[in-house]
PDB file of N, CA, C and O in Angstrom:
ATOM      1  N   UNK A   1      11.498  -1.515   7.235  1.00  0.00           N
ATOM      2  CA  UNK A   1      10.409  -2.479   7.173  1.00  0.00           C
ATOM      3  C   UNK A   1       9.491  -2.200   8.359  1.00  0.00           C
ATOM      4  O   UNK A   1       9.898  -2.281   9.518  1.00  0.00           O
ATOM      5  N   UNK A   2       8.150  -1.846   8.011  1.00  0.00           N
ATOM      6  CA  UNK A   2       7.386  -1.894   9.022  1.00  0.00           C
ATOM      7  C   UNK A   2       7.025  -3.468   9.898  1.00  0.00           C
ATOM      8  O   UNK A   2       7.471  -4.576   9.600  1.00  0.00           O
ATOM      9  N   UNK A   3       5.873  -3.045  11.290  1.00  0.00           N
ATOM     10  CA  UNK A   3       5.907  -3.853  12.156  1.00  0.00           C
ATOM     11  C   UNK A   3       5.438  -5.179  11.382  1.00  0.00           C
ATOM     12  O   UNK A   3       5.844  -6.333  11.518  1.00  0.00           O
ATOM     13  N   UNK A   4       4.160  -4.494  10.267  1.00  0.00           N
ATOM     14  CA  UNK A   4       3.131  -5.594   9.768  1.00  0.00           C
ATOM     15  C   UNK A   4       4.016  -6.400   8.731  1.00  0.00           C
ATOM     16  O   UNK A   4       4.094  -7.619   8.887  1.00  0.00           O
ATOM     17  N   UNK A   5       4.834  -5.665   7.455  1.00  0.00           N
ATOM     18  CA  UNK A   5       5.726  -6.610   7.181  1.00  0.00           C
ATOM     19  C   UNK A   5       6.600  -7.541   7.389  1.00  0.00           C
ATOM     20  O   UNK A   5       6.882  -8.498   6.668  1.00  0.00           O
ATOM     21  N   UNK A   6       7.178  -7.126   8.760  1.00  0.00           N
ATOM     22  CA  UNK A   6       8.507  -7.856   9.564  1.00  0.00           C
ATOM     23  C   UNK A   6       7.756  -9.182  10.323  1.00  0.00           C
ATOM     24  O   UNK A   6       8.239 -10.308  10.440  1.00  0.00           O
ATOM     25  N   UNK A   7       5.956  -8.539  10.977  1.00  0.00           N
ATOM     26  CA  UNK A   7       5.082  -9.882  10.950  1.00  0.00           C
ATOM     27  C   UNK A   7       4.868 -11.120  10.227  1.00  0.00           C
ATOM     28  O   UNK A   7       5.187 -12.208  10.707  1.00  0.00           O
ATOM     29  N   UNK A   8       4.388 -10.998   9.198  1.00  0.00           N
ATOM     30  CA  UNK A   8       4.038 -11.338   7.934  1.00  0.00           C
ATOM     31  C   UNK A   8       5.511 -12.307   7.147  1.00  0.00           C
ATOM     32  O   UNK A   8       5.393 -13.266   6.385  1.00  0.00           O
ATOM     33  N   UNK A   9       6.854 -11.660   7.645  1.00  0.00           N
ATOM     34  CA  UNK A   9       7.977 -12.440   7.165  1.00  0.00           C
ATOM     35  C   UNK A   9       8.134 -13.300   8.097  1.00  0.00           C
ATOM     36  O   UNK A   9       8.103 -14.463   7.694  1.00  0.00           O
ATOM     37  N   UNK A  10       8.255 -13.191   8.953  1.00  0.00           N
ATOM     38  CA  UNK A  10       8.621 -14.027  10.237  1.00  0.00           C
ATOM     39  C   UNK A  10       7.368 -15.015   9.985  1.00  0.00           C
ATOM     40  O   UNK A  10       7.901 -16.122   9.901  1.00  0.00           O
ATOM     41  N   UNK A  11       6.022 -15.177   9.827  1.00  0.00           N
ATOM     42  CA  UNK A  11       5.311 -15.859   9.539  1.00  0.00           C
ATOM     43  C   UNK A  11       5.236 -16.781   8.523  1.00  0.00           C
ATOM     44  O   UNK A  11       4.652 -17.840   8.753  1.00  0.00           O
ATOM     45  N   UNK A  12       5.633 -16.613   7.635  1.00  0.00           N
ATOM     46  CA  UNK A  12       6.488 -17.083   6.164  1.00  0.00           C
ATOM     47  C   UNK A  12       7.712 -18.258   6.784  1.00  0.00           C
ATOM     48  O   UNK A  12       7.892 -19.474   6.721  1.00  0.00           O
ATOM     49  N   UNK A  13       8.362 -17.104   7.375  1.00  0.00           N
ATOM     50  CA  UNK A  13       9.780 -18.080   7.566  1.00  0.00           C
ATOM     51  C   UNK A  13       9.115 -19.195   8.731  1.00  0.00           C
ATOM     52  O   UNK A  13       9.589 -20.305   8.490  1.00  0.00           O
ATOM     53  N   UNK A  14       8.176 -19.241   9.904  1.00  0.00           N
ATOM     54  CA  UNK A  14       7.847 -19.966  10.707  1.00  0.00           C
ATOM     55  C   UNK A  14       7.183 -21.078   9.797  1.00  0.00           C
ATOM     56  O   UNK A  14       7.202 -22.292  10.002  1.00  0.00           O
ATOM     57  N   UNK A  15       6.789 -20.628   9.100  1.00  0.00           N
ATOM     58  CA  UNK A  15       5.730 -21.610   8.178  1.00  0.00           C
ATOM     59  C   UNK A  15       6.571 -22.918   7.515  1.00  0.00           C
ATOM     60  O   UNK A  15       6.247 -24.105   7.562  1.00  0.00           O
ATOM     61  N   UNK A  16       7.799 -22.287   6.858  1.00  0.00           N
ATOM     62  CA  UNK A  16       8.783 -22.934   5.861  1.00  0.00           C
ATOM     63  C   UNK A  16       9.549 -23.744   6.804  1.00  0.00           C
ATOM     64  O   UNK A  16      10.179 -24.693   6.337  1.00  0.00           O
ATOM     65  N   UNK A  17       9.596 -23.501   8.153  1.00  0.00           N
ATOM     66  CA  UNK A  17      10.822 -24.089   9.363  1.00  0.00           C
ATOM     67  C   UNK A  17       9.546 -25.343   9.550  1.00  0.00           C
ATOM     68  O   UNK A  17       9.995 -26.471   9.344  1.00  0.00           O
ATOM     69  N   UNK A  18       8.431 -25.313   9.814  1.00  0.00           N
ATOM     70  CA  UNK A  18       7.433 -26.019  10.283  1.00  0.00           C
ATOM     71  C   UNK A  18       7.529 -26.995   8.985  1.00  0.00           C
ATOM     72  O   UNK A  18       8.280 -27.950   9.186  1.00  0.00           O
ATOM     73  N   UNK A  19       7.012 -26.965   7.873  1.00  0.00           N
ATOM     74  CA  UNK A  19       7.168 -27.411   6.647  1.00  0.00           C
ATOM     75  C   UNK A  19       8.412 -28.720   6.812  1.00  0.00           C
ATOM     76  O   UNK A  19       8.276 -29.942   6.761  1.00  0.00           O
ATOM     77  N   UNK A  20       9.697 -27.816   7.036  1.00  0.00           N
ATOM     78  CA  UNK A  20      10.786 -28.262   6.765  1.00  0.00           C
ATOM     79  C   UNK A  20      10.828 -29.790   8.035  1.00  0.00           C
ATOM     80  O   UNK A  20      11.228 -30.938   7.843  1.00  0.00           O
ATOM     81  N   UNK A  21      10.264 -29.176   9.226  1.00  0.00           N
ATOM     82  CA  UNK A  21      10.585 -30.151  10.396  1.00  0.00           C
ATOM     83  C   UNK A  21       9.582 -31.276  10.096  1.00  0.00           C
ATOM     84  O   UNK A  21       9.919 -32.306  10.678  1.00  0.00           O
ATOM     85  N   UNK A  22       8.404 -31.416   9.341  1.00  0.00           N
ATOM     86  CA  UNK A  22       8.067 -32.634   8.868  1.00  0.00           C
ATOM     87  C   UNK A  22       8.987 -33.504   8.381  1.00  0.00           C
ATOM     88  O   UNK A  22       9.071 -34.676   8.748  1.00  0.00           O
ATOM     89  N   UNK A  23       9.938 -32.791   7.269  1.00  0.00           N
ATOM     90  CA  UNK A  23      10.636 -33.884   6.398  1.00  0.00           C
ATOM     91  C   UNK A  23      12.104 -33.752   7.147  1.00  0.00           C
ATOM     92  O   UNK A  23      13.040 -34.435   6.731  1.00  0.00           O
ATOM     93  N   UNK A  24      12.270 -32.873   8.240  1.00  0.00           N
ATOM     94  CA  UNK A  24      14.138 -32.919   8.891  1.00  0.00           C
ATOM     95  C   UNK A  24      13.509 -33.286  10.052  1.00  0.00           C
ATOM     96  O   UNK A  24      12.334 -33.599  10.242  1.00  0.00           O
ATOM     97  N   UNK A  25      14.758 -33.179  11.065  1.00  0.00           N
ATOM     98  CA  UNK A  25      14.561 -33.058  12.442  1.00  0.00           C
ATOM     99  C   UNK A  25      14.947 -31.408  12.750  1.00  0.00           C
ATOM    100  O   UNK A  25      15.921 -30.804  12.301  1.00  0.00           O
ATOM    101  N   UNK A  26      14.043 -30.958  13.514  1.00  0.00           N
ATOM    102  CA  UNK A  26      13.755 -29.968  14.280  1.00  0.00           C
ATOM    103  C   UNK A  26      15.248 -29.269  14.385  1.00  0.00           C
ATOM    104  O   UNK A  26      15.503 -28.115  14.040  1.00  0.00           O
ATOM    105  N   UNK A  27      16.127 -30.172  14.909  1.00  0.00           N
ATOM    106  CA  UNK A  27      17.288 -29.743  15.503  1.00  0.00           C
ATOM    107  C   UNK A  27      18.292 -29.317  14.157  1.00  0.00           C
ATOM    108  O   UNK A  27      19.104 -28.393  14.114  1.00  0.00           O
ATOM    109  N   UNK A  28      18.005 -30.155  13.249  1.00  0.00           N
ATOM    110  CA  UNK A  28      18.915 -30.108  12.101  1.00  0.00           C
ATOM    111  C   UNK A  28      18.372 -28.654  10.903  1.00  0.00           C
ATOM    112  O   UNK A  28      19.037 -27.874  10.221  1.00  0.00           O
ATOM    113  N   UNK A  29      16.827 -28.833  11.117  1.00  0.00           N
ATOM    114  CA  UNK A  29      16.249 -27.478  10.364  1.00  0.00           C
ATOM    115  C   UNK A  29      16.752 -25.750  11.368  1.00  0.00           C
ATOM    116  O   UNK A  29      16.761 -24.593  10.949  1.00  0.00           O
ATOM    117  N   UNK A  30      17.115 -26.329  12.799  1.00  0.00           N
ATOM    118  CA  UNK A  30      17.331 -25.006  13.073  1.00  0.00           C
ATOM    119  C   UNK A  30      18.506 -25.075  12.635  1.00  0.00           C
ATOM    120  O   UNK A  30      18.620 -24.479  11.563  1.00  0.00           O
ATOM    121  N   UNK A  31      19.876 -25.771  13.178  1.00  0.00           N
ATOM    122  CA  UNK A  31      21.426 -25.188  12.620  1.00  0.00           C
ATOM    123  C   UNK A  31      21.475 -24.889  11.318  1.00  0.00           C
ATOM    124  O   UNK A  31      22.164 -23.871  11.376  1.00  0.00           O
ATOM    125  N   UNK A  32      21.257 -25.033  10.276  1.00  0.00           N
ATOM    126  CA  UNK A  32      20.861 -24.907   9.301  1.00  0.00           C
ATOM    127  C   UNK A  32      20.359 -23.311   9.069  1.00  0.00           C
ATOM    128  O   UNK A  32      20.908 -22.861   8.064  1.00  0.00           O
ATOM    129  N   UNK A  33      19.469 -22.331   9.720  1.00  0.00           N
ATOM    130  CA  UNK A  33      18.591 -21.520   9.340  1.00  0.00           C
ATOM    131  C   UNK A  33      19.883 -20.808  10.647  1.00  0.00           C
ATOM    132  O   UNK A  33      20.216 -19.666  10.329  1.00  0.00           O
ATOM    133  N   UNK A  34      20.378 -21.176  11.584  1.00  0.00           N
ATOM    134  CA  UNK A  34      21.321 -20.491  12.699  1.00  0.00           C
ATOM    135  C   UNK A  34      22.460 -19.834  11.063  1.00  0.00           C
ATOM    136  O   UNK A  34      22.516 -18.771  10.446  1.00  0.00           O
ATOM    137  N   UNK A  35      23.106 -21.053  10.963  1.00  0.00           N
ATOM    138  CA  UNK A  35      24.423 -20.826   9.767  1.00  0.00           C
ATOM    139  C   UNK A  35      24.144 -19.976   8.875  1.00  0.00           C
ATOM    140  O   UNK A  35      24.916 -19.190   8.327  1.00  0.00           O
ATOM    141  N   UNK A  36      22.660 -20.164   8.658  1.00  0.00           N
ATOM    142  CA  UNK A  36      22.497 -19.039   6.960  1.00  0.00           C
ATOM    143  C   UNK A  36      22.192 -17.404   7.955  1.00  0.00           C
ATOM    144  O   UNK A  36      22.355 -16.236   7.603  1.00  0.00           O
ATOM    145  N   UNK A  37      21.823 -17.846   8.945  1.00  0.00           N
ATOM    146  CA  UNK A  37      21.413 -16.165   9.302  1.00  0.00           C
ATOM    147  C   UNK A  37      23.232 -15.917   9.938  1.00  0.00           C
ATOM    148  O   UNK A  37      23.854 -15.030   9.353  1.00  0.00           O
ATOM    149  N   UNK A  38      23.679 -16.374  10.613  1.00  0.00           N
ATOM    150  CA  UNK A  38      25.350 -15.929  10.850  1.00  0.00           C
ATOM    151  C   UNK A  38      25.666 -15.447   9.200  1.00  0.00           C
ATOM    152  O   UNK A  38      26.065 -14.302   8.990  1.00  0.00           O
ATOM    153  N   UNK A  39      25.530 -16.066   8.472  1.00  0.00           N
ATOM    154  CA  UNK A  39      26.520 -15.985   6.736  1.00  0.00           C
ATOM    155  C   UNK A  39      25.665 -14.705   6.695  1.00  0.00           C
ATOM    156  O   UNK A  39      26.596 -13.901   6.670  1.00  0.00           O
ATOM    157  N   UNK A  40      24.849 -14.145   6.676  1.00  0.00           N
ATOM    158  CA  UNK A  40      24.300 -12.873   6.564  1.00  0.00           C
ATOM    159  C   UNK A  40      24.378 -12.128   7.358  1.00  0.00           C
ATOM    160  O   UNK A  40      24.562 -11.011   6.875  1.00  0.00           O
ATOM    161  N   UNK A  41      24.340 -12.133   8.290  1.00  0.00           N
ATOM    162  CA  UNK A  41      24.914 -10.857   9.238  1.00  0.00           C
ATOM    163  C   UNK A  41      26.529 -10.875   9.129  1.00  0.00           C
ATOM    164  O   UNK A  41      26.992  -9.852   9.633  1.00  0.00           O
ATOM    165  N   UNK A  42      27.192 -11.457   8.786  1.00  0.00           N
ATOM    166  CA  UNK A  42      28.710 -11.312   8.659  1.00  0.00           C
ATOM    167  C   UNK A  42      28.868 -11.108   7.342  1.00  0.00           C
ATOM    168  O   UNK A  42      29.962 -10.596   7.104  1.00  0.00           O
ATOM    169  N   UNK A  43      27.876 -11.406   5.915  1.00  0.00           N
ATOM    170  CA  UNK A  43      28.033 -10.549   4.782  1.00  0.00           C
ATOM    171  C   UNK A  43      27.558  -9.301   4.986  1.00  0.00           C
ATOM    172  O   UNK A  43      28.121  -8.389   4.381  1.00  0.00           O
ATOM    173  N   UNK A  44      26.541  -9.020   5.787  1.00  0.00           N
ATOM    174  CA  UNK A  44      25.999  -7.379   5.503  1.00  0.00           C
ATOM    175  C   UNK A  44      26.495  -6.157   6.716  1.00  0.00           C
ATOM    176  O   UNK A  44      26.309  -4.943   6.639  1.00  0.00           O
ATOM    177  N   UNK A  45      27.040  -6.775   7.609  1.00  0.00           N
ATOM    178  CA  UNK A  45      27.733  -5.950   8.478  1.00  0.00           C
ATOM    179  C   UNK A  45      29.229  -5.747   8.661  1.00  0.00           C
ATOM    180  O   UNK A  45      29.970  -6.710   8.466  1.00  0.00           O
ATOM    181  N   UNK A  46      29.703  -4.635   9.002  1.00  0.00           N
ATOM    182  CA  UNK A  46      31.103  -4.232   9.405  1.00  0.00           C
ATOM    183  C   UNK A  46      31.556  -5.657  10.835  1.00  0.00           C
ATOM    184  O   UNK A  46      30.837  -6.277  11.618  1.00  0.00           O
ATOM    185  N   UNK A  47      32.949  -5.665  10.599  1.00  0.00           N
ATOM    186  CA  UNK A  47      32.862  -6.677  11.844  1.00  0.00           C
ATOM    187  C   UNK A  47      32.624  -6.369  12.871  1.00  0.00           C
ATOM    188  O   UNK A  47      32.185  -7.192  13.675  1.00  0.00           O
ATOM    189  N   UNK A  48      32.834  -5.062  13.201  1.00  0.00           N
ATOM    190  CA  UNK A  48      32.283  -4.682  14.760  1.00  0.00           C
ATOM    191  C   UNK A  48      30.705  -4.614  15.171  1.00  0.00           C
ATOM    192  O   UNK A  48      30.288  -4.637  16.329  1.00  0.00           O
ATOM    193  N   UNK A  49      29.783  -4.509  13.796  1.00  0.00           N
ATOM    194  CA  UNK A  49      28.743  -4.510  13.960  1.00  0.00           C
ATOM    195  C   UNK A  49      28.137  -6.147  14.145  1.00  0.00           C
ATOM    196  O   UNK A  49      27.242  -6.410  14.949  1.00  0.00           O
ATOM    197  N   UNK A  50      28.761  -7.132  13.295  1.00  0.00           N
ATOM    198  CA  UNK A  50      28.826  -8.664  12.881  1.00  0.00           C
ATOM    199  C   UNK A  50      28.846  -8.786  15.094  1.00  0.00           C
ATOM    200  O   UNK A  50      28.017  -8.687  15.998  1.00  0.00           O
ATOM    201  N   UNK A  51      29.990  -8.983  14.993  1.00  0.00           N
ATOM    202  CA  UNK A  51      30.409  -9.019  16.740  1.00  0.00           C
ATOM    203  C   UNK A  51      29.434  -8.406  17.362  1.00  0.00           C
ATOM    204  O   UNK A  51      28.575  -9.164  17.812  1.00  0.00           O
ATOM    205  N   UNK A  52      29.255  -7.097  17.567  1.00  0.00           N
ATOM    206  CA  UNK A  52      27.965  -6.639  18.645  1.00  0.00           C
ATOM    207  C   UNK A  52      26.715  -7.845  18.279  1.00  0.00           C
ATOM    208  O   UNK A  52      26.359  -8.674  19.117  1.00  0.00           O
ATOM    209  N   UNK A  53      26.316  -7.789  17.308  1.00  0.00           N
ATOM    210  CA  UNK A  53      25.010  -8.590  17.061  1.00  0.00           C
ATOM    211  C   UNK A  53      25.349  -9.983  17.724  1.00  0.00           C
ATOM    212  O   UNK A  53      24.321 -10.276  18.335  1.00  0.00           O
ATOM    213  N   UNK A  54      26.037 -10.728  17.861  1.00  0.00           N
ATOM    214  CA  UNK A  54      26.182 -12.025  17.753  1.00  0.00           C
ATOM    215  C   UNK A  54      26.413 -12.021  19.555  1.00  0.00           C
ATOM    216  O   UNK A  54      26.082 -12.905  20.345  1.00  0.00           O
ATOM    217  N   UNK A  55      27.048 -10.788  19.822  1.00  0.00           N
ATOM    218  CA  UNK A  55      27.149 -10.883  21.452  1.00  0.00           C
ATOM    219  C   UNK A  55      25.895 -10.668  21.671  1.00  0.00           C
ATOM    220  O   UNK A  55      25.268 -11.522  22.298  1.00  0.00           O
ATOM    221  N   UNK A  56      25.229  -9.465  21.200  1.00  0.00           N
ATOM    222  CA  UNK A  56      23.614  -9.462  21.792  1.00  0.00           C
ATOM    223  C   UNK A  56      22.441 -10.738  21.672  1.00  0.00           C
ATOM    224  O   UNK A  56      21.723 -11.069  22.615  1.00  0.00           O
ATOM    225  N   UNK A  57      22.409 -11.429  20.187  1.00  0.00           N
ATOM    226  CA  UNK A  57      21.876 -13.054  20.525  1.00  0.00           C
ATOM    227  C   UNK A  57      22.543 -13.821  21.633  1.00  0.00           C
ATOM    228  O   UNK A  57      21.847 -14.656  22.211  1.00  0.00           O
ATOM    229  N   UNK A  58      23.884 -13.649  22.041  1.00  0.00           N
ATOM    230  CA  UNK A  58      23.983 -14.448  22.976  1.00  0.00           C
ATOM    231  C   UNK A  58      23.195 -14.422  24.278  1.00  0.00           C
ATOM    232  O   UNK A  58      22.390 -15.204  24.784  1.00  0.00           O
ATOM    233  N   UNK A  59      23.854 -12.918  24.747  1.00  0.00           N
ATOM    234  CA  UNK A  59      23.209 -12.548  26.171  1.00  0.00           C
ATOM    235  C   UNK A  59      21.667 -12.544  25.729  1.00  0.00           C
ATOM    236  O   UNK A  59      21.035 -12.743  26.767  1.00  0.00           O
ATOM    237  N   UNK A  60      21.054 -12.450  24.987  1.00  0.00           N
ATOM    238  CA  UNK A  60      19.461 -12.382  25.075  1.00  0.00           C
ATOM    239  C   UNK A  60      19.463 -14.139  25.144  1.00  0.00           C
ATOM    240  O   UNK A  60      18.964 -14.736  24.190  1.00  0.00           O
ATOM    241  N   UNK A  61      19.844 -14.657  25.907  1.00  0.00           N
ATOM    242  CA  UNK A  61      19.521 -16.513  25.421  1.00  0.00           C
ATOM    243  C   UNK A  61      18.464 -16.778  26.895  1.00  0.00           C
ATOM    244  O   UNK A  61      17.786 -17.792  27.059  1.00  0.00           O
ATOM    245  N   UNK A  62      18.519 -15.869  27.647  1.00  0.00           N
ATOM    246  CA  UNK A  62      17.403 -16.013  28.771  1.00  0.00           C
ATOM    247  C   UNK A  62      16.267 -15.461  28.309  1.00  0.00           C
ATOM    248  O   UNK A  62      15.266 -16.057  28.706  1.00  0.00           O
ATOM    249  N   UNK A  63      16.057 -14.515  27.596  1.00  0.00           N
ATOM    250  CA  UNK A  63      14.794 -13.917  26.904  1.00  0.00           C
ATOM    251  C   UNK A  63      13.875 -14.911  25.408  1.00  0.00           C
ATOM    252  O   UNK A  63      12.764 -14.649  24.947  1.00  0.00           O
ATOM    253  N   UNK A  64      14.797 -15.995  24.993  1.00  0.00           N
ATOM    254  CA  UNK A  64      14.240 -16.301  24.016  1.00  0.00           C
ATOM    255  C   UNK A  64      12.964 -17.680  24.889  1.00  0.00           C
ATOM    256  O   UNK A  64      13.372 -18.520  25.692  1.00  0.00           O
ATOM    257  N   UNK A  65      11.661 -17.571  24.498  1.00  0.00           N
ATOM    258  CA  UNK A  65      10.759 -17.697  24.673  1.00  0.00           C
ATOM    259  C   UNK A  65      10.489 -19.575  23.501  1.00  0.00           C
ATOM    260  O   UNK A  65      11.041 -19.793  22.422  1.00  0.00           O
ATOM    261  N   UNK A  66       9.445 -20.616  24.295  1.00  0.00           N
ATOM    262  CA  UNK A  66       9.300 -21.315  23.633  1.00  0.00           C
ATOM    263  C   UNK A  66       7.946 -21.188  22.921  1.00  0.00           C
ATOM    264  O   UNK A  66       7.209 -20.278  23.300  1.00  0.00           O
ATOM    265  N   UNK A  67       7.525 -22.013  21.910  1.00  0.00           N
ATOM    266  CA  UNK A  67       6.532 -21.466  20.649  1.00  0.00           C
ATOM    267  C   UNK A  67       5.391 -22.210  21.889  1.00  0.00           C
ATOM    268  O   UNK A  67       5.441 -23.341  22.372  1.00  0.00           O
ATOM    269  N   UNK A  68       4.288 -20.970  22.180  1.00  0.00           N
ATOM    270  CA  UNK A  68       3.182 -21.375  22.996  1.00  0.00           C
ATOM    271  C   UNK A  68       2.112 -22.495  22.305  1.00  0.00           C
ATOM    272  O   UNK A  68       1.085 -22.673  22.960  1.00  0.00           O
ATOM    273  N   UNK A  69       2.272 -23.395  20.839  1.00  0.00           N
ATOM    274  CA  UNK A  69       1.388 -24.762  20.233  1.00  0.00           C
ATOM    275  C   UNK A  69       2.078 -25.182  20.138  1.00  0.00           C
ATOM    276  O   UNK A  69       3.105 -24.633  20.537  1.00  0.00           O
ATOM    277  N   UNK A  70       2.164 -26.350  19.614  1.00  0.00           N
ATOM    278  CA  UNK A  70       3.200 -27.231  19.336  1.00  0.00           C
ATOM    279  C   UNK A  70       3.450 -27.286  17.505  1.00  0.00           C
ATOM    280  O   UNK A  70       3.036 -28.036  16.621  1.00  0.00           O
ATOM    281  N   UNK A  71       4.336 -26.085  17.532  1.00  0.00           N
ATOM    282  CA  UNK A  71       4.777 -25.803  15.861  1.00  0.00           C
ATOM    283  C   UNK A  71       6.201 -26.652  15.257  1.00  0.00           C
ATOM    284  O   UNK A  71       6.548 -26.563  14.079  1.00  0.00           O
ATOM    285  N   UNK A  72       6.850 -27.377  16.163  1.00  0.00           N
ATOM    286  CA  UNK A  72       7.635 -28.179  15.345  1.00  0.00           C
ATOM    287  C   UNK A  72       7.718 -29.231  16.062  1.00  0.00           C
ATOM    288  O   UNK A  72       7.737 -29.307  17.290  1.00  0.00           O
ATOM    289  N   UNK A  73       7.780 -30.250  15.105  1.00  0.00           N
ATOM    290  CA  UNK A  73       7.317 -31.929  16.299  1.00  0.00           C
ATOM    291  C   UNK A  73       8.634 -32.583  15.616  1.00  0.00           C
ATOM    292  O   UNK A  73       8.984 -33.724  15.919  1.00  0.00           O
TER     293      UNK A  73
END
């Protein structure tokens, strides 16, 4: 998948999380979208690959950045 597609999805999915946090709470639309992306990386990967990934979201938890407007209220 190129850069502009992988843009363009992530924009989609920001859109549908925004959508969603009108009618949920914020907190409940993310665990929710956390669980379905774990159930997919542990269906589409080997477990050692499942494990590396899930250690690397961890340690990246100082790098994750907050949304610079105010996209979920």
């Amino acid at each position: 998948m190129n850069d502009e597609k992988l843009q363009r999805l992530y924009s989609k999915f920001l859109e549908f999380a925004d959508h969603m946090s009108v009618e949920h709470r914020p907190m409940e639309v993310a665990a929710i979208m956390m669980a379905q992306a774990l159930t997919i990386y542990k269906s589409a990967l080997s477990e050692d690959e499942y494990n590396a990934i899930v250690d690397n979201i961890s340690n990246s938890r100082d790098k994750v950045k907050t949304f610079e407007k105010p996209v979920m209220q």
